[in-house]
C-alpha positions in Angstrom: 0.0 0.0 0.0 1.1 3.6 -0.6 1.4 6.2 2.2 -2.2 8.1 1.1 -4.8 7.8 3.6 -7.1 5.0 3.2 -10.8 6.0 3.4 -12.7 3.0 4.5 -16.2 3.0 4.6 -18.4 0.9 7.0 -22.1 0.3 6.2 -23.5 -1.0 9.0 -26.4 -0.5 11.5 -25.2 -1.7 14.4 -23.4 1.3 16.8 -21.5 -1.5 18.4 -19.9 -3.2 15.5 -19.1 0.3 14.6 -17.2 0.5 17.3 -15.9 -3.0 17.5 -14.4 -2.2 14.0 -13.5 1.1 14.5 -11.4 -0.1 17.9 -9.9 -3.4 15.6 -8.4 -0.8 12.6 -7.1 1.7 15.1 -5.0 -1.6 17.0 -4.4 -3.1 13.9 -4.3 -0.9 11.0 -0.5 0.6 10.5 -1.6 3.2 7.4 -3.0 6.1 8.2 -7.0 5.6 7.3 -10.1 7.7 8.0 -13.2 5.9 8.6 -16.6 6.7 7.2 -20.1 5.4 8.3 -23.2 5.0 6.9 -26.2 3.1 9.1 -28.2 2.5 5.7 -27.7 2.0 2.1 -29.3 5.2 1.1 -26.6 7.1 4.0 -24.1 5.6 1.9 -24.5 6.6 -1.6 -22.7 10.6 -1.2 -19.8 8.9 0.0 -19.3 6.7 -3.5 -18.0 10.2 -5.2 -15.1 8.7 -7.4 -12.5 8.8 -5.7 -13.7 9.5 -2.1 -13.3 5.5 -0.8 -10.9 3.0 -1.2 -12.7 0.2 0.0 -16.3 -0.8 1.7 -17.2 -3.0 4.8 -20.5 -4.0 4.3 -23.2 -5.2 6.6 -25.6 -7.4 4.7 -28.9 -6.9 6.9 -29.7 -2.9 6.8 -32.3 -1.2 7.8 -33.1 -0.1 4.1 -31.9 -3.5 2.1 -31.0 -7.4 3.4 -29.4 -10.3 2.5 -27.5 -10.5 -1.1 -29.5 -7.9 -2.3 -27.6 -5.5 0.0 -24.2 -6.5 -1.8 -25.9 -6.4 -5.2 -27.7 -3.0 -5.2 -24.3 -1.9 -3.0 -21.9 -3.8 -6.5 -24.1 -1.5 -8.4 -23.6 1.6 -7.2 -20.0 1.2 -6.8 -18.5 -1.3 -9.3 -15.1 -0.3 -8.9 -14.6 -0.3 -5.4 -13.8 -3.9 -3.5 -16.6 -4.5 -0.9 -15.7 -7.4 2.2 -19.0 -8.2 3.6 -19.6 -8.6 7.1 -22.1 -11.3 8.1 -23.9 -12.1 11.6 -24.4 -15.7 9.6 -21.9 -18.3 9.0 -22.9 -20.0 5.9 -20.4 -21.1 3.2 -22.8 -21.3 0.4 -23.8 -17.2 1.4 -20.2 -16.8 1.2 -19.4 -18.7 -2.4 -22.3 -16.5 -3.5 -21.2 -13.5 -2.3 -17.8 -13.9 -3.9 -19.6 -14.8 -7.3 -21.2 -11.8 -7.2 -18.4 -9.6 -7.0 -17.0 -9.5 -3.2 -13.7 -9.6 -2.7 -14.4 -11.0 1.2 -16.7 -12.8 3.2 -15.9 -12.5 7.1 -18.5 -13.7 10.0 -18.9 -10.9 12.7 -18.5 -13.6 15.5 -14.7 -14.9 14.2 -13.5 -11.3 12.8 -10.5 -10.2 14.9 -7.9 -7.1 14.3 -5.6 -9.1 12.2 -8.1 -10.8 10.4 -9.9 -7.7 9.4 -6.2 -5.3 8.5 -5.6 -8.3 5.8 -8.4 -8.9 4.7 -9.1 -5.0 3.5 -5.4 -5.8 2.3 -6.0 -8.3 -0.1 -9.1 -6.9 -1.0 -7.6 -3.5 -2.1 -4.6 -5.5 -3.8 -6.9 -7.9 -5.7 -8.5 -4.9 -7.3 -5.4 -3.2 -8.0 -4.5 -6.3 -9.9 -7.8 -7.1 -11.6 -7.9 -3.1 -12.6 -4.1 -3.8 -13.7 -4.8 -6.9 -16.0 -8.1 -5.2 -17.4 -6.1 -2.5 -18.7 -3.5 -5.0 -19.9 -6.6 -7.2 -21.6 -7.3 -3.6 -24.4 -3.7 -2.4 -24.9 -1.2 -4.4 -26.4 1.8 -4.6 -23.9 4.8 -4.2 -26.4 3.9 -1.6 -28.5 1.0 0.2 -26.1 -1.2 0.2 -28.8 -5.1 -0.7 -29.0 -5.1 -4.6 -29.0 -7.9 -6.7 -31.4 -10.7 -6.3 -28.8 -10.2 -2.5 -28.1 -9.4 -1.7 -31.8 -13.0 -4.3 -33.6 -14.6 -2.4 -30.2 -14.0 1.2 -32.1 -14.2 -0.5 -35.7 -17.6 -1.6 -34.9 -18.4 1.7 -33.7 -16.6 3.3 -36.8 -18.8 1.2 -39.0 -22.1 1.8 -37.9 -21.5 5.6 -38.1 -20.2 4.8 -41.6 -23.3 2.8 -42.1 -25.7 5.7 -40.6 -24.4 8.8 -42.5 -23.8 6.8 -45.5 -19.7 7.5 -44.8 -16.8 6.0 -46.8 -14.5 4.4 -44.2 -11.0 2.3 -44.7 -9.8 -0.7 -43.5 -6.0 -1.2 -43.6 -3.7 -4.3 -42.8 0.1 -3.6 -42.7 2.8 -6.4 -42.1 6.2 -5.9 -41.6 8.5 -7.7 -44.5 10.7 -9.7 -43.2 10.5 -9.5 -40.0 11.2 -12.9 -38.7 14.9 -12.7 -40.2 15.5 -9.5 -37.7 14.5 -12.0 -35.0 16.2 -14.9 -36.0 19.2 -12.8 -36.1 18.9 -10.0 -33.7 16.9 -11.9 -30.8 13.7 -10.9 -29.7 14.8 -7.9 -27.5 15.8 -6.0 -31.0 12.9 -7.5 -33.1 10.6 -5.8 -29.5 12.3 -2.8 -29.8 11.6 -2.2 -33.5 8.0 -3.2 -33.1 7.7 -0.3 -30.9 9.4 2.4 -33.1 6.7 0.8 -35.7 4.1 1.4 -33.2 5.1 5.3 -32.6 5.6 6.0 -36.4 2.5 4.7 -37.2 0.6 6.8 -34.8 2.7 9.9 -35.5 1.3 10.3 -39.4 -2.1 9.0 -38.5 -5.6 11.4 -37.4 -6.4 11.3 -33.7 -10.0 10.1 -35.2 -7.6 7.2 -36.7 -7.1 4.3 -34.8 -4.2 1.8 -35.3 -3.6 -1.1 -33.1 -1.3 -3.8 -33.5 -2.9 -7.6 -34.1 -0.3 -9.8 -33.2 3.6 -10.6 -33.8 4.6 -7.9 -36.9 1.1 -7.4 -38.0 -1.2 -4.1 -37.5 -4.2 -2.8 -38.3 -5.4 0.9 -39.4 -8.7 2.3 -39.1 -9.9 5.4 -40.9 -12.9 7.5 -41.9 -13.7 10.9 -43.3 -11.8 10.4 -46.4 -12.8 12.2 -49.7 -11.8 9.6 -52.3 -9.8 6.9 -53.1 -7.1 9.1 -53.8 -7.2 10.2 -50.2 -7.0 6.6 -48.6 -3.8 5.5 -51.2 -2.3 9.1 -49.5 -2.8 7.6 -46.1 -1.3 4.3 -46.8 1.8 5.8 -48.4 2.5 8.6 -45.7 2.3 5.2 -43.3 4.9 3.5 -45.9 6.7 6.5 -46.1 7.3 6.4 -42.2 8.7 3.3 -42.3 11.3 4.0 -45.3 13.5 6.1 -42.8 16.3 3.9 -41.1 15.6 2.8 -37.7 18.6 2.7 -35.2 18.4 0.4 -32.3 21.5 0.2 -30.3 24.6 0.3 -32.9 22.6 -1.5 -35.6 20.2 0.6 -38.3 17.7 -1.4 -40.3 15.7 -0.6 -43.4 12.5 -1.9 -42.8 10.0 -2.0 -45.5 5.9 -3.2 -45.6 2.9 -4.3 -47.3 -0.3 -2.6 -46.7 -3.8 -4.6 -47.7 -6.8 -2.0 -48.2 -10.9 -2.6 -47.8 -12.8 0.1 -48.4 -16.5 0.7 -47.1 -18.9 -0.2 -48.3 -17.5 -1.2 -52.1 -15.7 -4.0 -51.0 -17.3 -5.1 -48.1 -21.1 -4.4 -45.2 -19.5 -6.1 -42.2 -16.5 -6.0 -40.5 -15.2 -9.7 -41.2 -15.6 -9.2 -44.9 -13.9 -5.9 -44.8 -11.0 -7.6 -42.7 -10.9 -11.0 -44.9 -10.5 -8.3 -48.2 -7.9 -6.1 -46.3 -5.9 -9.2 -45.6 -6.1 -10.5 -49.1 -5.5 -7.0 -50.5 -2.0 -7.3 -48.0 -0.9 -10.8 -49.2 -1.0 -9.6 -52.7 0.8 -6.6 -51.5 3.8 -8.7 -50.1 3.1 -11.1 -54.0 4.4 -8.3 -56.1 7.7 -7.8 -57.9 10.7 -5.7 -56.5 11.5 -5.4 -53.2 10.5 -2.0 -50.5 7.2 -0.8 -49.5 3.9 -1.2 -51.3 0.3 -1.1 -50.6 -2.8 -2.8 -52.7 -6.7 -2.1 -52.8 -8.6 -5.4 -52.6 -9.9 -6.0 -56.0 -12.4 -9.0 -57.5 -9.8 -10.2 -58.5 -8.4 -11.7 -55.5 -11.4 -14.2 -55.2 -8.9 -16.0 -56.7 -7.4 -16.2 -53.3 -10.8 -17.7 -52.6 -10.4 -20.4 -54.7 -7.2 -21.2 -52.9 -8.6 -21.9 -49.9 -12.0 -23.8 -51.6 -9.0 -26.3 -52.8 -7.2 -26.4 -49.7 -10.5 -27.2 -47.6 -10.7 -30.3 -50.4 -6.7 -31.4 -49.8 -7.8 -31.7 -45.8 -10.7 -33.6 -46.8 -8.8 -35.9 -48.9 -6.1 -36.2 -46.4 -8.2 -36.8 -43.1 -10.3 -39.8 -45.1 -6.7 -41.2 -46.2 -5.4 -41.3 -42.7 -2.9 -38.3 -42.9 -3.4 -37.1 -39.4 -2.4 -38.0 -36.5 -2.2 -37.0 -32.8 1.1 -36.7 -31.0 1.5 -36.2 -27.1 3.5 -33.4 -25.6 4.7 -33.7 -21.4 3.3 -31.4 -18.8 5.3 -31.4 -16.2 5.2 -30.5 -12.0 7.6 -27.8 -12.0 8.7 -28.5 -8.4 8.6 -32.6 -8.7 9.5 -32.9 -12.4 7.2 -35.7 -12.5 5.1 -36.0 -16.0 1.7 -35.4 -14.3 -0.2 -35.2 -18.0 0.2 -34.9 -21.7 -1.4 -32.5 -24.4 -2.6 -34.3 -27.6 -1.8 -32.2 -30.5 -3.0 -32.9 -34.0 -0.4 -33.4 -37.1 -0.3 -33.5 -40.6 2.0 -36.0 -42.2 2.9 -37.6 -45.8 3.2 -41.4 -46.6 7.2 -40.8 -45.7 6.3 -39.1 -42.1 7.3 -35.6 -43.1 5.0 -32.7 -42.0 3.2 -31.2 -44.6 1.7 -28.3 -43.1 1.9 -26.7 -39.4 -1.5 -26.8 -37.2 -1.3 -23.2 -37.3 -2.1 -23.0 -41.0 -4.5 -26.0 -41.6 -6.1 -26.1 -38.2 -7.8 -22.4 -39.1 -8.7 -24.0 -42.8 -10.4 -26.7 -40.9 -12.5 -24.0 -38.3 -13.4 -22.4 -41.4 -14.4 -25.1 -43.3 -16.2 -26.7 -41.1 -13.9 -29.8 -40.8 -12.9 -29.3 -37.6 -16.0 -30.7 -36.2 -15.1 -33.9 -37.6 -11.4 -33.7 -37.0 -12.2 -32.3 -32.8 -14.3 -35.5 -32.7 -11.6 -37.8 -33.8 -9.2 -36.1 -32.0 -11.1 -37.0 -28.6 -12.0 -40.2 -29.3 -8.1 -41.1 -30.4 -7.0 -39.2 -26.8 -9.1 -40.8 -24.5 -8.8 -44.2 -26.0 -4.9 -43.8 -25.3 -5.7 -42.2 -21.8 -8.0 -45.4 -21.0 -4.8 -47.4 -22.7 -2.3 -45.5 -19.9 -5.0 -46.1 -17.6 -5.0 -49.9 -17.3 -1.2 -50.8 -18.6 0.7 -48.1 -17.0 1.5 -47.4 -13.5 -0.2 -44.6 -13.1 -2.8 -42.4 -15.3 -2.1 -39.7 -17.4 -4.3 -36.4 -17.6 -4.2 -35.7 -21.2 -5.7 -32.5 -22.7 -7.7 -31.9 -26.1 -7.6 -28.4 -27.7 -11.0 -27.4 -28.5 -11.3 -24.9 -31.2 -14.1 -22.1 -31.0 -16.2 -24.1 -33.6 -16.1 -26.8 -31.8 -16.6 -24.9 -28.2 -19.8 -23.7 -29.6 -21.4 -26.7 -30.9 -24.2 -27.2 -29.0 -24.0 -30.9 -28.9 -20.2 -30.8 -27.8 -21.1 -32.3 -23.7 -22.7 -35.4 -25.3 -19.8 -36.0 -27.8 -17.4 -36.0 -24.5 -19.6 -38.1 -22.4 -20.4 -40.6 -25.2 -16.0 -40.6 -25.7 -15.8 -40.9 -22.0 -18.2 -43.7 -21.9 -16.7 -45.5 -24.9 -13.1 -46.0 -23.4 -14.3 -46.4 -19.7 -12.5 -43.6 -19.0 -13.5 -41.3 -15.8 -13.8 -37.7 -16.4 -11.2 -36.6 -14.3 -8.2 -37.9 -16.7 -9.9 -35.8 -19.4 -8.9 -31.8 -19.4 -10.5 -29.6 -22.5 -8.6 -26.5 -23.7 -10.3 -23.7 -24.9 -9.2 -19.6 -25.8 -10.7 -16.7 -24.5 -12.3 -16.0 -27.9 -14.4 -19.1 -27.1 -16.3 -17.4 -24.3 -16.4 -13.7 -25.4 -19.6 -13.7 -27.9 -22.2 -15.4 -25.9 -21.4 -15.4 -22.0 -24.5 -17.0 -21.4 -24.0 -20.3 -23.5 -20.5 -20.6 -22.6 -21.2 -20.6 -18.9 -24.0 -23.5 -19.8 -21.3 -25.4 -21.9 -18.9 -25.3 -19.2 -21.0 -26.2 -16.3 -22.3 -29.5 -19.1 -18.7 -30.4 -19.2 -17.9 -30.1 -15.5 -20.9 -32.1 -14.5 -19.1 -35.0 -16.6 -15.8 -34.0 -14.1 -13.5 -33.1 -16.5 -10.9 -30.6 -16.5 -11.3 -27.2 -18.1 -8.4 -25.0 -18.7 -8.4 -21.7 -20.9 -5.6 -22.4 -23.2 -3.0 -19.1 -24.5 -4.8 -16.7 -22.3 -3.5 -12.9 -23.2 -6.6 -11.0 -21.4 -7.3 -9.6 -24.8 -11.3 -10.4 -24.3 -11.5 -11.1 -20.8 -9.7 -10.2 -17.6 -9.5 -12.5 -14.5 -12.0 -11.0 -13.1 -14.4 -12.3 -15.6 -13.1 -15.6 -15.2 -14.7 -15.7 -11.3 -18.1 -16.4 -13.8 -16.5 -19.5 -15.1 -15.9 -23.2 -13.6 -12.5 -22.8 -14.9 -9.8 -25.5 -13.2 -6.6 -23.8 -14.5 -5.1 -21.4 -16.6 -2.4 -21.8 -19.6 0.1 -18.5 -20.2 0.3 -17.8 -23.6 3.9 -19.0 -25.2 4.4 -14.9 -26.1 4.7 -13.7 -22.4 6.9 -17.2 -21.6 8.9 -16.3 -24.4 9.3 -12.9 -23.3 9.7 -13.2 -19.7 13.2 -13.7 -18.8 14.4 -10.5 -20.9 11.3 -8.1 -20.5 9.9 -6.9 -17.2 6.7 -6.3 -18.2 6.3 -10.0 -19.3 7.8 -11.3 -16.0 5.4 -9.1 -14.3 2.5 -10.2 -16.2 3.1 -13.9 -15.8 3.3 -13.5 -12.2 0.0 -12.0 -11.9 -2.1 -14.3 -13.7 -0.6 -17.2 -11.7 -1.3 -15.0 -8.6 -4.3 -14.3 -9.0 -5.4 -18.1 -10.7 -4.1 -19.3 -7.3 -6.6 -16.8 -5.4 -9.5 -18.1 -7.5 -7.9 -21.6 -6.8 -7.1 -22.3 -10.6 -3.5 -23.8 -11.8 -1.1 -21.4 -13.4 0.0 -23.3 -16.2 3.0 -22.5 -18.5 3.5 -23.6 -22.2 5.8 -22.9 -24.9 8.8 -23.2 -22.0 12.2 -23.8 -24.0 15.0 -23.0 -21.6 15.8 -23.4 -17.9 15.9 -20.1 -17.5 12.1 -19.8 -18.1 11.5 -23.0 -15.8 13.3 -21.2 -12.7 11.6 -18.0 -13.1 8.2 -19.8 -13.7 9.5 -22.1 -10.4 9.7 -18.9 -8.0 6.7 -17.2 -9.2 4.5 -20.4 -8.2 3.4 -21.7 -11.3 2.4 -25.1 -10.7 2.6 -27.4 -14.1 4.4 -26.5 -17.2 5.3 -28.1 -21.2 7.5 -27.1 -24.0 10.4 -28.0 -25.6 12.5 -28.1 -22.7 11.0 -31.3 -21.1 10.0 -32.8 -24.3 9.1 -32.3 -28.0 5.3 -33.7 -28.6 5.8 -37.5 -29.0 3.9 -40.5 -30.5 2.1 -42.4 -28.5 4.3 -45.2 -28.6 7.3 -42.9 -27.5 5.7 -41.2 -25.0 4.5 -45.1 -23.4 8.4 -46.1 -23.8 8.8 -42.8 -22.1 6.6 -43.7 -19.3 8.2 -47.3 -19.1 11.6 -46.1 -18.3 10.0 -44.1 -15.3 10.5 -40.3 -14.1 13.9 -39.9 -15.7 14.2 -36.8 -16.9 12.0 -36.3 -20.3 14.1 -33.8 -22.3 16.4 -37.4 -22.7 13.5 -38.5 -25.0 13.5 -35.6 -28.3 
């Protein structure tokens, strides 16, 4: 806590609980505070001036309001501050309740002491300080400081519809850094972070404050703008932005000549809806980066990219062909205890082979051909059937089980008959829920709350595992997750990869796994290459972790030989 004076106010009826809790902070309480009291919910409301108190004690039975509906009316009034209820009754269920609803504690009157109470407004004020923290964090990207992809389709949508109302051309730009991946092959990531960030400030430094820019993800960013006369005026845009770029940056001793390739929707000719507009803007970009001579260039989708379209048409049909051939298959990657070392699960990952056992395409290129074909319905299914028919395998030949985990992609998160495909997998293979985990992203919640929270609580009636797989807080912060019957939570590889060289990622890491902890989820760490990453991850409590420095993902076979040979260390087996 910081030396200002803490303003705590007390909502209760009863003069001698006043008291009592007036005589516990003045023993107890070694920052300076002032104490405020209201004996009624109505007495309360001039003191919720923003700004005016840091944190509320609340007495559930008022003269004016009782029970939860004290907290909720209270919640309402003041969403930001953190409220600790005090309670004549001692009733867990009251308690669970009133933490779902958005307390930060429940303490019974008749077991409160002076300690008790001090650290309990503590962790309350520090909670929200953290949830505030990681809510901010879950809008702006961290690197650059930019808008992220929620805060940036937030104001596009917004853009849009005024667009749409006052009959308004607006543009749609992508923008991707040419060759990018060769700086951080050969630079590190610290150099290829740096340069993303005097991207970041160029970019905003030509652009309108009625603009709005925001980076996407790894090199790739994204322009909104509006009020633009012509066509003319939009190519004028994109080249000042190209421009920008064309002037050396110097990072340390070493300049670099960056160059990029700009992809351009306009509204409404090439698109009536933001994910046309953005499917156009990133065809428009690739064939940007497809023309001749190298530098900076920029392209206006055009019809004739459909034939893009067609691409994909005949690369949904290639997946086709290869699934019914037998070209997939699922490989097993290692989580690991970080403080035993013992292999405590696996993650089944899906791969594309040919006849010779070469991979013939990463899961990051065909696995989002498959979501948008529709394949992946098909594929998730088979997927889940082959995991928990080896799980059941482990089960009765090994020693001991194996959890193992099955990505779920949003598709498949949202099909509405996705509980009765597990339970009838579950019940095939005689496998009991609990050796099951599912893995799903934030974006698998975001759109509909409602039917996520039902599909959840389907899944965790069958007592499986459910972990939110490369969470970012780009749609939801932790404090959101309080909604969710969520077991544990799985660190993006980005902020792993990031975290022994860059504060912020270090910092960020150790807050999710904080706060997981508080909501009694697992901080769980993929994507972890060196022992460097293990250590840190080690002293900032995260409990289980996977990557390349235990083990690469593994056939099934290898990973039972693995298992044979016992506990020996797994990054032996690559």
């Amino acid at each position: 806590m910081n030396n200002k004076k803490l303003n705590i106010l007390l909502v209760e009826d009863s003069w001698g609980d006043y008291r009592l809790v007036s005589d516990m902070l003045n023993e107890c309480m070694q920052e300076g505070f002032e104490l405020l009291h209201a004996d009624q919910l109505a007495a309360a409301i001039p003191f919720l001036e923003p700004g005016e108190v840091d944190v509320i004690l609340l007495d559930l039975e008022l003269p004016d309001v009782g029970g939860l509906d004290t907290l909720v009316k209270m919640h309402a009034l003041a969403p930001d501050i953190p409220i600790v209820v005090l309670s004549q009754i001692e009733d867990e269920s009251l308690a669970v309740r009133a933490v779902r609803i958005g307390a930060q504690d429940f303490l019974v009157k008749s077991h409160i002491s002076g300690p008790l109470l001090t650290r309990s407004l503590r962790y309350a004020l520090e909670r929200r300080r953290l949830e505030e923290h990681l809510y901010r964090l879950a809008h702006h990207d961290v690197l650059t400081g930019l808008p992220n992809r929620k805060l940036f389709y937030d104001r596009f949508g917004r853009a849009l519809a005024q667009a749409r109302r006052y009959q308004k051309p607006l543009a749609l730009m992508l923008l991707d850094l040419n060759g990018f991946k060769g700086i951080n092959d050969n630079f590190g990531h610290h150099v290829g972070d740096e340069l993303l960030k005097q991207v970041a400030e160029r970019l905003s430094s030509v652009l309108r404050a009625t603009d709005c820019v925001a980076r996407l993800g790894g090199d790739e960013f994204i322009v909104c703008t509006g009020e633009l006369a012509d066509i003319q005026s939009t190519a004028h845009v994109a080249q000042k932005m190209l421009d920008v770029l064309d002037v050396p940056l110097v990072i340390g001793s070493t300049t670099f000549n960056v160059s990029a390739s700009v992809g351009i929707a306009l509204y409404p000719e090439d698109g009536e809806n933001m994910e046309v507009l953005v499917r156009n803007a990133d065809a428009a970009m690739y064939q940007a980066k497809r023309q001749d001579g190298a530098g900076s260039r920029f392209s206006f989708y055009s019809r004739q990219l459909d034939a893009a379209n067609q691409q994909r048409r005949e690369l949904h049909e290639l997946l086709r062909k290869a699934f019914d051939e037998g070209c997939f298959v699922v490989n097993y990657q290692p989580q690991v205890d970080l403080h035993s070392g013992r292999t405590i699960g696996v993650e089944a990952l899906l791969r594309w082979h040919d006849d010779s056992g070469a991979a013939v395409m990463g899961p990051d290129q065909f696995i989002p051909a498959m979501e948008e074909s529709g394949l992946i319905l098909e594929v998730g299914e088979w997927v889940l059937q082959t995991a928990c028919q080896q799980a059941a395998k482990w089960m009765r030949e090994a020693e001991r089980p194996l959890k193992v985990a099955v990505n779920l992609s949003v598709r498949q998160f949202r099909d509405p008959h996705l509980a009765a495909r597990v339970s009838r997998a579950l019940e095939t293979f005689g496998l009991p829920g609990k050796w099951l985990e599912l893995e799903f992203t934030e974006e698998a919640l975001q759109d509909d709350e409602q039917l996520a929270q039902e599909t959840l609580q389907q899944l965790n009636r069958l007592g499986v595992r459910l972990a939110l797989d490369n969470y970012l807080g780009r749609f939801l912060s932790l404090r959101d997750l309080k909604r969710f019957p969520i077991h544990s939570i799985k660190l993006d590889r980005t902020i792993i990869r990031g975290m022994t060289e860059s504060p912020e990622d270090a910092a960020i890491a150790q807050a999710v796994i904080s706060v997981a902890h508080v909501f009694k989820m697992k901080g769980v760490a993929e994507g972890v290459e060196t022992r460097d990453q293990a250590d840190l991850l080690r002293q900032q409590a995260c409990d289980d972790a996977q990557g390349y420095m235990f083990a690469k993902p593994l056939s099934a076979a290898a990973l039972t030989e693995l298992l044979r040979v016992g506990e020996e260390a797994p990054h032996k087996i690559q």
